[in-house]
N, C-alpha and C positions, 0 to 999 in steps of 0.2 A: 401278637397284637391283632387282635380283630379288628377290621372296616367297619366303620358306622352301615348300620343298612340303609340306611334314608339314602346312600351315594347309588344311583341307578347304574346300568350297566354302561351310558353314553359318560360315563362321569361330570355329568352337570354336577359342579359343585356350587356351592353356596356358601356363605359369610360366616353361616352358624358352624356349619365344617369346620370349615380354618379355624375358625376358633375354637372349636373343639379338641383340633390336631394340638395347637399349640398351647392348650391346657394342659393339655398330656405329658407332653414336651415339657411344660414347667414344673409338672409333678415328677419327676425325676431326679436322682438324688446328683447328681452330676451332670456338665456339657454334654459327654462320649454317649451315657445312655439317652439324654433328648434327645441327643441327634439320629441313634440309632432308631428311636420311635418313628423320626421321618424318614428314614433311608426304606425300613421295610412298608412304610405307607404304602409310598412310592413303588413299589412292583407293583402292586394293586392298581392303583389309582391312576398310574399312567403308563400299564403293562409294559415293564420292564420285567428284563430276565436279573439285572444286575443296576445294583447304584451304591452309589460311596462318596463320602465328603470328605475331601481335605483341606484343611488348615493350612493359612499361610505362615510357618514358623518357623524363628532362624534361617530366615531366605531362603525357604523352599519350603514344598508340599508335602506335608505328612500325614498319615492316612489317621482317619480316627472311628469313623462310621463306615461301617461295610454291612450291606442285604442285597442275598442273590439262593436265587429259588432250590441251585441244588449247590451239596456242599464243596464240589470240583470249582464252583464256580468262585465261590467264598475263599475257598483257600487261595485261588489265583490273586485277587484284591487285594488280600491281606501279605501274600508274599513278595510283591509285584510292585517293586521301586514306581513310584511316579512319574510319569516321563520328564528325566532333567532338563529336558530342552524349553519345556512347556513355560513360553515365555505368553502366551498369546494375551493373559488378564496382568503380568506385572507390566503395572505401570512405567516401567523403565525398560520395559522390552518392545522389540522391533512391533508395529502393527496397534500398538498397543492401544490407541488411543480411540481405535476405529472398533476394536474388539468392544472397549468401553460401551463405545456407544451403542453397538446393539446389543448389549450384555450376553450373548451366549452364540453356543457354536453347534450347529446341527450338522453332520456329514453321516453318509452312509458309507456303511462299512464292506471297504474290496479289497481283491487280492492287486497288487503290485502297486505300479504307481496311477493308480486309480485314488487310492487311498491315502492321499497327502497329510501331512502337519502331525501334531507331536506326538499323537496315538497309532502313527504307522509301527513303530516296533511292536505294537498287539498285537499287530494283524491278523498273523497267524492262528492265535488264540481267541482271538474273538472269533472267526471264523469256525475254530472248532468246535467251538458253542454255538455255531450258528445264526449269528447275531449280525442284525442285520443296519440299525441304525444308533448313533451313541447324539447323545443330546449332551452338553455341558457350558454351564451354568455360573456366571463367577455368584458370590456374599461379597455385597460391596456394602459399604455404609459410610455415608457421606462423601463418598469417591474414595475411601480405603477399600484395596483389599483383604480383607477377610478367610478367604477358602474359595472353592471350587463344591459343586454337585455336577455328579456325572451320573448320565442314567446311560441302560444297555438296552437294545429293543431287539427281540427276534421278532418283530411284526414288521413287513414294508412301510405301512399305516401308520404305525408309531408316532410317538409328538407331532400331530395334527396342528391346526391351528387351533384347537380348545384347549389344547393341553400346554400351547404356547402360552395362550391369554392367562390360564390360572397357576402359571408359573410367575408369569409377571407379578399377577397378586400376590403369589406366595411368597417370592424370596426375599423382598423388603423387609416382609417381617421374621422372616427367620432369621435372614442379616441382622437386624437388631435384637434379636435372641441370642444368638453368638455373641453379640458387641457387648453384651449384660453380661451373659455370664463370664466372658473374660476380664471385664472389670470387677465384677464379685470376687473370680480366682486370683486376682492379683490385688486386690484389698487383704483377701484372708490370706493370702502366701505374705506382704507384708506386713498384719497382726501378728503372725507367725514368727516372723522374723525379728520384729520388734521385741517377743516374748524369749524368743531364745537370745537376742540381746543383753538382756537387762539379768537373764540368768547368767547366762555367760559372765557379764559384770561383777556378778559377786563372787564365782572362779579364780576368775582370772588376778582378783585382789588376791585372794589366798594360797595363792602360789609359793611354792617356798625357795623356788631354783628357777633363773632363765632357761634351761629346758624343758622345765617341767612348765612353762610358763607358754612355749614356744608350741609346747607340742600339743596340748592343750587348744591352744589358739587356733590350730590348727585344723584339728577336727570339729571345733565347734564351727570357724571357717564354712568346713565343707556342709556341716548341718544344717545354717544360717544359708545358702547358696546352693543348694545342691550340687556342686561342682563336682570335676574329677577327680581334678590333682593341685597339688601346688606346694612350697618349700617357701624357706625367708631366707633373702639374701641381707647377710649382717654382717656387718664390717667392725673386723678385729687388727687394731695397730692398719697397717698399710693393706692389710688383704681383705679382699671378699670374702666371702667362705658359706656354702647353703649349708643350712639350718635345717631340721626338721622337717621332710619332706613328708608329706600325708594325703591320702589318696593311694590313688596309683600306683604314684610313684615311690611310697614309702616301701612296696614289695617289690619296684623295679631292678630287675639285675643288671639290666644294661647298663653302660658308665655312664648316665646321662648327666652326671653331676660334671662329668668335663666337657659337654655340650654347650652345658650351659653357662659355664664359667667364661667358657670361649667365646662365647655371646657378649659376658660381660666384658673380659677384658680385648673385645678388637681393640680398643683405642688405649694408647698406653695408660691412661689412669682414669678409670672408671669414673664419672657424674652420676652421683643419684637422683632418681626422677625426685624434684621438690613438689609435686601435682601428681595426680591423680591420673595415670594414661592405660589408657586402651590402645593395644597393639593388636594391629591385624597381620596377618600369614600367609599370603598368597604359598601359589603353586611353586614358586621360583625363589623361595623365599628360603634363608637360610633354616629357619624354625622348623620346614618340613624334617628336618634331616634329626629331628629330637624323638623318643619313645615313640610317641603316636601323634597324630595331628591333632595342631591346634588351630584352629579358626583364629581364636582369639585370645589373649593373656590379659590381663589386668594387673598392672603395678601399682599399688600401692605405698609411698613413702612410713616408715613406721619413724616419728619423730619422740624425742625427749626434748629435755629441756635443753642440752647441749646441740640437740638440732638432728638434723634425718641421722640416726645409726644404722639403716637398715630399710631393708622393703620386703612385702609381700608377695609372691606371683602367683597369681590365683590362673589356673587356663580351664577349657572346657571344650568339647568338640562341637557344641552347639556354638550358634554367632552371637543371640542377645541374652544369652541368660547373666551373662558378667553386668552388662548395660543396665539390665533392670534391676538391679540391686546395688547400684554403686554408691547412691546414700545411705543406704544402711550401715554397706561395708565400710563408708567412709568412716560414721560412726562407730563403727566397732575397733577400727584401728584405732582410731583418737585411743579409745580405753586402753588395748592392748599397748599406746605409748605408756601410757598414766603407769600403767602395771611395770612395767618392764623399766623405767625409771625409778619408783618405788625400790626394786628387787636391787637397783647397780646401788640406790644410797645405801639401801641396809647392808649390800655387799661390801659397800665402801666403808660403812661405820667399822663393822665388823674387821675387816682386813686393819683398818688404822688401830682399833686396838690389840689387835696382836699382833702389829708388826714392829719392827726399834724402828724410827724416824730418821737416827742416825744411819743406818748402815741395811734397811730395808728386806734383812732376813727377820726371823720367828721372835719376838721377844718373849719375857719369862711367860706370861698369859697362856700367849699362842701355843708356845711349849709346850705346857703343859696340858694343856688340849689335844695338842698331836700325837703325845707321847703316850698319853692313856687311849688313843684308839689303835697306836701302833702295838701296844700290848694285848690289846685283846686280838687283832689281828695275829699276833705273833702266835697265841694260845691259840686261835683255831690251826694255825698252819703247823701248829704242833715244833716251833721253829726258835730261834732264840736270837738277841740280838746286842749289839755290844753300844753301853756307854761310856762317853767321853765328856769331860771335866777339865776344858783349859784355863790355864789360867796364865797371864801375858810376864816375862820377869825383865822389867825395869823399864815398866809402861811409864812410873808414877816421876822417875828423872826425865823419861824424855818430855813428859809434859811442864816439868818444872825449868828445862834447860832449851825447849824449843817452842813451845808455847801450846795452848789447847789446841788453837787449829790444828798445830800438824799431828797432834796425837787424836785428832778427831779422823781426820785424814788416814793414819794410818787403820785406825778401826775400820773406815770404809772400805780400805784397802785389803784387811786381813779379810773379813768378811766374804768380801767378791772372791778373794782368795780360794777361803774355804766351801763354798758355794760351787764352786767353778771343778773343786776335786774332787765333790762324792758324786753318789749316782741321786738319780732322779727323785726315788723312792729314800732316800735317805734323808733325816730332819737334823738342819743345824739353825741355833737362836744364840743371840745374846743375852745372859739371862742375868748379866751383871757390868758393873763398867768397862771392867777388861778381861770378863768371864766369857767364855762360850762352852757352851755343851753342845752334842753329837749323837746322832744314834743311828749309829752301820748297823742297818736290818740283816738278816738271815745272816749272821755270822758268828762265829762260836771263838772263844780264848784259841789259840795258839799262835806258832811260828808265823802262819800269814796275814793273823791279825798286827802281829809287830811290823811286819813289813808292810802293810797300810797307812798303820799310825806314823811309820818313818815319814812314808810319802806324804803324808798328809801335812806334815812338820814342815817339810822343804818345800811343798808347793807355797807353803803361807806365806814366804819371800820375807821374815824375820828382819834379816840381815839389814834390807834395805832401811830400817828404823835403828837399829841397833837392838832390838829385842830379841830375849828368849821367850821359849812357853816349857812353862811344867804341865804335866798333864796324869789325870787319877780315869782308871778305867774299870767296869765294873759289867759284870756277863748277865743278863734277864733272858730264863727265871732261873737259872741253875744257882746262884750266887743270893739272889730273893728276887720276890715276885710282886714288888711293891716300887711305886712312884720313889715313896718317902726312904726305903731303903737304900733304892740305886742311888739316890743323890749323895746319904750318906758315906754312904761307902765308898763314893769313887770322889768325894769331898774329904774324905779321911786319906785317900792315899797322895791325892793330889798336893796335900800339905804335908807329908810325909816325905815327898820330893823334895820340895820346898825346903825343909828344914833338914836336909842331908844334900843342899847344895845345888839344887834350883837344875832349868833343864833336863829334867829326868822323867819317864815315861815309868808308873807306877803301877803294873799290873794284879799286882796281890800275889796270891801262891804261884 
């Protein structure tokens, strides 16, 4: 950037200047570049070797604008933490209010303790550059702090009292050039956010799975917020359990998911936040002890219509970026209830009708639903699978001679029975009043398939009703390779029992 030439060599400046300077500064596509237009002013105008502004964000100083004459000097600025201690313009720091009042701090620059307050660990390095006086300057507007301008002087001469007087002029309104544009960047980071909202919103309805729903929510979360990390804490039956972690933490290999659960359960039975809280982390604080530090976490309650199921934990290593978007996020959770409610009735419609109401395994529906993805599954695994066709003998007296209830009872009872004997991967329904069908995946006809079906016999606990079971079995795909075949056929042997004397396990050849 070129100096106006009207500015003399005493730097008498004038009105039409400044407002020049900060025309410039408006013409700039962004904060970071205006303010760079004033940092390089600045060597010029009030010979400096070095100057740099920093912002006051997430309770502390962070660099943004850095101009210095050679580039040893530049890269010091730019690498060179801001001194932590540097409480002298926070308002809540020792001194603080005396600092206020004469808005800036002039010292020259010495070796040992010549060279008091929060720019002594430079020392060294200022020295090597040979710099002899450092001038800094709080951005105050309306008594906020705003930032810091710090200029470097290898002149004794340096910030004069002329250069004091048209700082005064100056930094009001740069202060308020700062105050603008971070009301503009947090108008449009809002429009912003409102935008990816409202897209989010029609996502998030078209979800077809709660994790597809969760995981989702997730990274659109972290889009809407620019966060790190975060997971949903959802509660299944009596436990906790994280959800979807994203960010970070979704490629975290540390165990942090028992970090955090230990978080949850100090107290012997977890409380879900019903509000909206903000949790802070000191040094001493169990939280340190998690992946990386967090400042801050954000919970968010995720409610339905049956009430909180779950929460959100949004963290971040910054302090306010959670604070400054918690109306939106509120709003977004709201949806992600809507959505996630939505997903558990369709889930629920759908389970009610395929399941028996009686006795809470597969009914015929469900069945047959499960049974034609278990075949195709079978055909990729290249594998085969055995069905089962019970049928109950002298259901129809004990209902006649003890009454519905108990033969209701016993159904619920066979069922749990059978249920409780196969594995995991194995499907059993009721697919008739005292019918049950079966199908033992990856198993093939022989000697150990009979020794299954025995056990599977005896576990049913028969006796305790007085009942038998006949039973017709039938091999997929070696026997056929059809829904509509296996039933026949293992419906054909099953009454082939039947009518050679009931109790009889009917394998074919």
């Amino acid at each position: 950037m070129s100096i106006p030439s009207s500015i003399s060599d005493n730097n008498r400046l004038n009105p039409e200047e400044i407002l020049g300077l900060l025309q410039e500064m408006n013409h700039q596509k962004n904060l970071e570049e205006g303010l760079k237009v004033l940092t390089r002013y600045s060597l010029d105008i009030f010979h400096s070797a070095m100057a740099g502004i920093w912002l006051w964000r997430d309770e502390e100083f962070q660099s943004l604008a850095i101009s210095a004459r050679h580039p040893e000097q530049e890269r010091f600025l730019k690498d060179t933490v801001f001194p932590a201690d540097f409480k002298m313009f926070d308002q809540d720091g020792p001194g603080a209010q005396e600092c206020l009042r004469r808005k800036m701090i002039l010292q020259d620059i010495q070796a040992g303790d010549e060279f008091p307050g929060p720019f002594s660990s430079w020392t060294g390095q200022l020295l090597a550059f040979d710099l002899k006086k450092l001038l800094c300057v709080p951005l105050l507007h309306f008594g906020q702090l705003l930032g810091v301008l710090t200029l470097f002087s290898a002149e004794e001469g340096a910030f004069d009292e002329l250069s004091i007087h048209w700082l005064n002029q100056l930094m009001p309104l740069i202060s308020s050039f700062v105050y603008e544009q971070q009301l503009l960047l947090a108008a449009w980071d809002k429009e912003q956010a409102l935008t990816l909202l409202l897209r989010g919103t029609e996502i998030l309805v078209q979800a077809d799975s709660e994790e597809q729903l969760l995981t989702e929510a997730g990274e659109m979360a972290m889009e809407i917020l620019y966060l790190e990390a975060g997971f949903f804490l959802i509660q299944e039956g009596d436990a906790w359990l994280v959800r979807a972690p994203f960010g970070r933490l979704r490629h975290n290999e540390t165990n942090w998911t028992a970090e955090v659960l230990r978080l949850v359960n100090a107290s012997s039975s977890y409380i879900p936040h019903q509000n909206s809280t903000l949790r802070s982390f000191g040094e001493d604080s169990a939280g340190e002890r998690l992946p990386f530090k967090w400042k801050k976490i954000l919970i968010e309650p995720l409610r339905t219509h049956s009430g909180v199921v779950g929460e959100l934990w949004l963290m971040d290593s910054r302090a306010k970026a959670l604070e400054q978007r918690q109306e939106i996020l509120g709003a977004f959770v709201r949806v992600l209830g809507v959505a996630l409610e939505t997903i558990r009735q369709r889930w629920e419609l759908e389970r009610l009708a395929s399941t028996d109401r009686l006795t809470g395994i597969l009914n015929r529906q469900g069945f047959e639903q499960r049974i034609h993805e278990e075949m195709a599954g079978t055909t990729r695994r290249n594998s085969s699978f055995i069905f089962l066709i019970l049928d109950l003998d002298g259901f129809k007296q004990l209902n006649d001679t003890k009454g519905h209830p108990v033969g209701d009872a016993a159904l619920r009872k066979l069922a749990q029975n059978l249920r409780a004997s196969v594995r995991e991967e194995d499907i059993v329904a009721r697919t008739g009043g005292d019918e049950f069908t079966l199908v033992l995946t990856d198993l093939k006809k022989g000697p150990e398939t009979i020794d299954i079906i025995e056990r599977l016999r005896e576990n049913m606990s028969l006796e305790e009703y007085g009942l038998g079971v006949s039973i017709g079995v039938a091999e997929y795909p070696r026997e056929t390779n059809t829904y509509e075949g296996l039933y026949r056929l293992a419906d054909q042997r099953l009454y082939e029992g039947k009518n050679s004397g009931k109790g009889k396990i009917i394998m074919g050849e």
